[in-house]
C-alpha positions in Angstrom: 43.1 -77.9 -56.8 40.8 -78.4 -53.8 38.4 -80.7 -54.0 34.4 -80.1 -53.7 34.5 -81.6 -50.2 37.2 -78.9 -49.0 35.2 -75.9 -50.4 32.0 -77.0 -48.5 33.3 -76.9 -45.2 35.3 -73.4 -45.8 32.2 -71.9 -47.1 30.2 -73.4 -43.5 32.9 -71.9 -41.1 32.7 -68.6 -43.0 29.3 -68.4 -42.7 27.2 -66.9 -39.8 25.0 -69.0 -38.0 21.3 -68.4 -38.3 19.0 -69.2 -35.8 16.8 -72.2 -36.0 13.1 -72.1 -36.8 10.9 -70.3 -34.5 13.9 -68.7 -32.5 14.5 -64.7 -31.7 17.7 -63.6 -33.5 20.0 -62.7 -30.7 20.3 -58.6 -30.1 23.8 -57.3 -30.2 25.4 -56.3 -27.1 24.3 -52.1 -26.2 27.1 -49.4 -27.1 28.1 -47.3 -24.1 26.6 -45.0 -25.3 23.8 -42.2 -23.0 20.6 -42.5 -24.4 19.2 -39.8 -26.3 16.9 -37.2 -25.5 14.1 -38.7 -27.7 15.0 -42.0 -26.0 15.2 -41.0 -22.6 11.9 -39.1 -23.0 10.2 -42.2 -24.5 11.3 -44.1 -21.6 10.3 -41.3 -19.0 14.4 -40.5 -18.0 15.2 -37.3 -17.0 18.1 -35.4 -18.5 19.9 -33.0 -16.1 22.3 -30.6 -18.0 24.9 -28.6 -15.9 24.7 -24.9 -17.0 27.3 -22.3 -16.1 25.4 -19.4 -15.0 28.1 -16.0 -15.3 26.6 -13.5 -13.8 27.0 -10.3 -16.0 27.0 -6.6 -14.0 24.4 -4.1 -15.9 26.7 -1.1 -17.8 26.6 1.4 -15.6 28.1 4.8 -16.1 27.0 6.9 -13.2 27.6 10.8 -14.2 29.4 11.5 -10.9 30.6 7.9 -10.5 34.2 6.4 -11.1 33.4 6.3 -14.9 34.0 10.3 -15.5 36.5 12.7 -14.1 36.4 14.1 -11.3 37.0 18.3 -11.2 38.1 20.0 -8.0 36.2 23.3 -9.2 32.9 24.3 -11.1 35.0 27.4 -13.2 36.4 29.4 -10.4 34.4 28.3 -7.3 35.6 25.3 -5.8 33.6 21.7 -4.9 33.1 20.4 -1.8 34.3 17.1 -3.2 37.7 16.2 -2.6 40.2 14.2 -5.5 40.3 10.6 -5.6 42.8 9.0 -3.2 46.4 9.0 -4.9 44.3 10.6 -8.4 45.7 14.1 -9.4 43.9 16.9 -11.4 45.2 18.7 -14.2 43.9 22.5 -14.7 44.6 24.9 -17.5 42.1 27.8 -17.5 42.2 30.8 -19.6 40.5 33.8 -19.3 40.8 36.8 -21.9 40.9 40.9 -21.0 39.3 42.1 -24.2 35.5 41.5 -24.9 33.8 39.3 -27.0 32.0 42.3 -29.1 35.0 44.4 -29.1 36.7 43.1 -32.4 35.2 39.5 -32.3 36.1 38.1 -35.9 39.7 39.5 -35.8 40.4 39.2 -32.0 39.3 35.8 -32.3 36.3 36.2 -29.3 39.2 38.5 -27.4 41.4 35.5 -27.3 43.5 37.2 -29.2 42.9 40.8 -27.9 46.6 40.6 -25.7 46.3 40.5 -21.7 45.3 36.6 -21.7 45.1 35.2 -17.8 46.0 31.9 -17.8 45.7 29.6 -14.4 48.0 26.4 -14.0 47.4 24.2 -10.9 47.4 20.7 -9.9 46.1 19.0 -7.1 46.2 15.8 -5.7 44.2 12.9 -3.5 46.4 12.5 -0.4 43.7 10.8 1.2 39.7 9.8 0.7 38.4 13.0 2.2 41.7 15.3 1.7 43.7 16.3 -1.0 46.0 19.5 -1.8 46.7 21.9 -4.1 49.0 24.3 -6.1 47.6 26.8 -8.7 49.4 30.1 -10.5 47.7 32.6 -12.1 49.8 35.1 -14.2 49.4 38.9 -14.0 48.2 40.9 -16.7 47.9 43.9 -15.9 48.5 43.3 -13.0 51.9 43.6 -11.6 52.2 40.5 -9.6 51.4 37.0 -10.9 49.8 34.6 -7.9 50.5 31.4 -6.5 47.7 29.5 -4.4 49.0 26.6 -2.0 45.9 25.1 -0.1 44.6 21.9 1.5 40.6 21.3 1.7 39.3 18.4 3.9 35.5 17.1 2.9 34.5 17.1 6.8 30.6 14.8 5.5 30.1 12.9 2.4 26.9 12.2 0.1 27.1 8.9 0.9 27.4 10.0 5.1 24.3 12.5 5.3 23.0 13.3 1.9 25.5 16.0 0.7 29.0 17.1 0.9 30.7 19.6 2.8 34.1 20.8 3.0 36.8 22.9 4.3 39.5 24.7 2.4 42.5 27.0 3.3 45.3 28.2 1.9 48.0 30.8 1.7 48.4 33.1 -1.7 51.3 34.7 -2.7 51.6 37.4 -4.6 55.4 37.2 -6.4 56.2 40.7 -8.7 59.5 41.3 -10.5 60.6 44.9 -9.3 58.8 44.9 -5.9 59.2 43.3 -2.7 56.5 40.0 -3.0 53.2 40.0 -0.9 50.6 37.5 0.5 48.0 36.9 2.2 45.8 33.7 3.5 42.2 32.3 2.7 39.8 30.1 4.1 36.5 28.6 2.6 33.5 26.6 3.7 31.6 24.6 1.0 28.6 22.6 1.0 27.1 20.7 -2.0 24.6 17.7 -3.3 23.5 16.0 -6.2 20.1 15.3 -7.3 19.4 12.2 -9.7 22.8 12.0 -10.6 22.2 14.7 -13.1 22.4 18.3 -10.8 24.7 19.6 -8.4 23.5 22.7 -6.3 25.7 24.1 -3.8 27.4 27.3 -2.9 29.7 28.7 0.4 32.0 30.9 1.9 35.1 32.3 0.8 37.0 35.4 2.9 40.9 36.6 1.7 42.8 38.6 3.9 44.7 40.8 1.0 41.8 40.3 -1.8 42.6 42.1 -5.4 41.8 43.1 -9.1 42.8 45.2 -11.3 40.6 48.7 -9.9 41.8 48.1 -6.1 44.4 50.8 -4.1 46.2 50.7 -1.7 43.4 52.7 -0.1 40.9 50.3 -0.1 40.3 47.4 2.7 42.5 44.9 2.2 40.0 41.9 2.9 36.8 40.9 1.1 34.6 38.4 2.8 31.7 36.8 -0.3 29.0 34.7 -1.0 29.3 31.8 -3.8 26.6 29.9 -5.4 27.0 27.0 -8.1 25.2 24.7 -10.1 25.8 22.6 -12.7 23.1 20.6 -14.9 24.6 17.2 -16.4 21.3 17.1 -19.6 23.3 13.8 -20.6 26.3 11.9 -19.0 28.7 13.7 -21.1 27.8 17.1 -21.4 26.3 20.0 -18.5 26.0 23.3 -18.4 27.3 25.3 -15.7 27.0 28.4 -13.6 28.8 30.3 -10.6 28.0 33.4 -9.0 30.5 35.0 -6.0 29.2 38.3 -4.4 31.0 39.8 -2.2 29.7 40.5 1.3 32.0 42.8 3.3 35.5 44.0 3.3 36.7 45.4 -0.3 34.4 44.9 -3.4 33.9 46.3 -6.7 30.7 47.1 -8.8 29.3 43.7 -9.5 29.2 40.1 -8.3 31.2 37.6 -10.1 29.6 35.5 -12.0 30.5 32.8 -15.0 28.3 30.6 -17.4 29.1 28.0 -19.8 29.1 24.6 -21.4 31.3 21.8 -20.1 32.1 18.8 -21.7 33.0 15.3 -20.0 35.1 12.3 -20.7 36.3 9.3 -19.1 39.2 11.5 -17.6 38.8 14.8 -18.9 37.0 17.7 -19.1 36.9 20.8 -21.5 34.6 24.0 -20.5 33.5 27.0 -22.9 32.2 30.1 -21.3 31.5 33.5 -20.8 32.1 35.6 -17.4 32.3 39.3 -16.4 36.1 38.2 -14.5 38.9 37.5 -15.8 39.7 36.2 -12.1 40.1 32.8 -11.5 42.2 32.6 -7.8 40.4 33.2 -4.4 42.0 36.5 -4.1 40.3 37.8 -7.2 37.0 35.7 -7.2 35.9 37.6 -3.6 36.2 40.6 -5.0 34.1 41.1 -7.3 34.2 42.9 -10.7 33.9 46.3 -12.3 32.4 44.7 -15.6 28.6 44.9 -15.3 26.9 45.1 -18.8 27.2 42.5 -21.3 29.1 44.4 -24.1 32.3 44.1 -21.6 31.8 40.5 -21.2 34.6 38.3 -21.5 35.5 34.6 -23.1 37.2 31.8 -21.7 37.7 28.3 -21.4 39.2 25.5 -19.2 40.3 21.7 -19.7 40.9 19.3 -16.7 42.7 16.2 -17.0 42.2 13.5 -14.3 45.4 10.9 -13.9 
């Protein structure tokens, strides 16, 4: 057992030293630590904190800017804009022969009323102001279908002068089963502008050496020289409504200018149109021309979709 002595001095080496009378304890040593902001703001320091600033672009979707597709024509009439460079565009239009009030519940609006003209074409961005194009209408009663090959340079951009103008020409040509094939060459001048990135206005020329429909002879002229105007009112970003009108100015023409209305609709990369027209014509060769239907019971239905890759 440890003696009395022996548990004295372990208890004195184990004990902390305090200071004598009258002295300041001692202050421990400071942590490494910054002050904090109360602190420093006691003590008049300044605190700098590093912020990242990330600059964040507004969401912009322009109607007639890289966020919706692009269209090469307003129904039948074509822009003065060219594609995309290295974009192509997709069209499927259809047209019906019988009229909307002919048998409208049954005939489903004439689509189903026999005769439907249906236009296929493609066309694509070889460059920023030109591009090219392939499109086939079949024949109905016609009996020839026709096959479009064109190119169209845009000569002045909007972002140039103001507005857009173009120049398109082409060859058409006109294949038929039991007959020896035809064609016949085009050429077009077009000119349009948007205002407040919500109207287009614009309008041209378009002449066809061997125009047709389905009331022309062999008698007739064979060229048709017309007038086209266009417009198209984009109300919101995705949705405009549309109009065209081609009259025909000399050479062959029948009754009544050409003219289409309607309701297109817009996505990032497509579009889908519903209208009425008095022409089942969609090419050049038919569009100068002209039409035969002139009141609005022999008005016809149609639609087209666009699709943008």
């Amino acid at each position: 057992m440890s003696s009395p002595l022996s548990l004295v001095v372990a208890l004195t080496l184990l004990t902390p030293s305090l200071p004598a009378a009258g002295e300041e304890p001692e202050s421990p040593a400071p942590a490494d630590t910054a002050p904090s902001a109360a602190e420093a703001a006691a003590e008049g320091t300044e605190i700098v904190e590093e912020i990242e600033e990330v600059a964040v672009a507004p969401a912009v979707k322009e109607s007639y800017g890289d966020n919706y597709a692009r269209t090469d024509r307003i129904y039948g009439v074509m822009l003065a804009r060219t594609a995309r460079r290295g974009s192509t565009i997709i069209t499927i239009n259809h047209r019906a022969n019988e009229a909307i009030s002919k048998d409208a519940w049954f005939d489903y609006a004439g689509l189903d009323g026999g005769s439907l003209k249906i236009g296929l074409g493609a066309r694509y961005g070889v460059l920023d102001a030109l591009d090219v194009g392939v499109f086939r209408v079949n024949g109905t009663v016609e009996v020839f279908d026709t096959y479009e090959f064109d190119a169209r340079y845009q000569v002045l951009s909007a972002a140039q002068i103001g507005f857009d103008l173009a120049v398109r020409g082409g060859l058409t040509w006109f294949s038929q089963k039991h007959a020896e094939d035809a064609s016949g060459y085009f050429g077009q001048l077009l000119v349009d502008r948007v205002f407040a990135d919500e109207v287009v206005v614009g309008g041209g020329l378009l002449y066809h050496s061997s125009s047709s429909n389905d009331k022309k002879t062999d008698a007739d002229p064979a060229h048709s020289l017309a007038a086209a105007l266009y417009t198209e009112y984009r109300f919101i970003p995705a949705l405009a409504v549309d109009a065209e009108v081609c009259g025909t100015l000399s050479g062959y023409h029948s009754e009544y200018p050409a003219f289409t209305a309607g309701i297109k609709g817009y996505t990032d990369r497509h579009t889908f149109s519903l209208f009425v027209s008095n022409t089942q014509y969609m090419g050049a060769d038919g569009m100068v021309a002209g039409t035969w239907r002139g009141k609005p019971e022999s008005f016809i239905i149609g639609f087209n979709i666009t699709r943008e890759l």
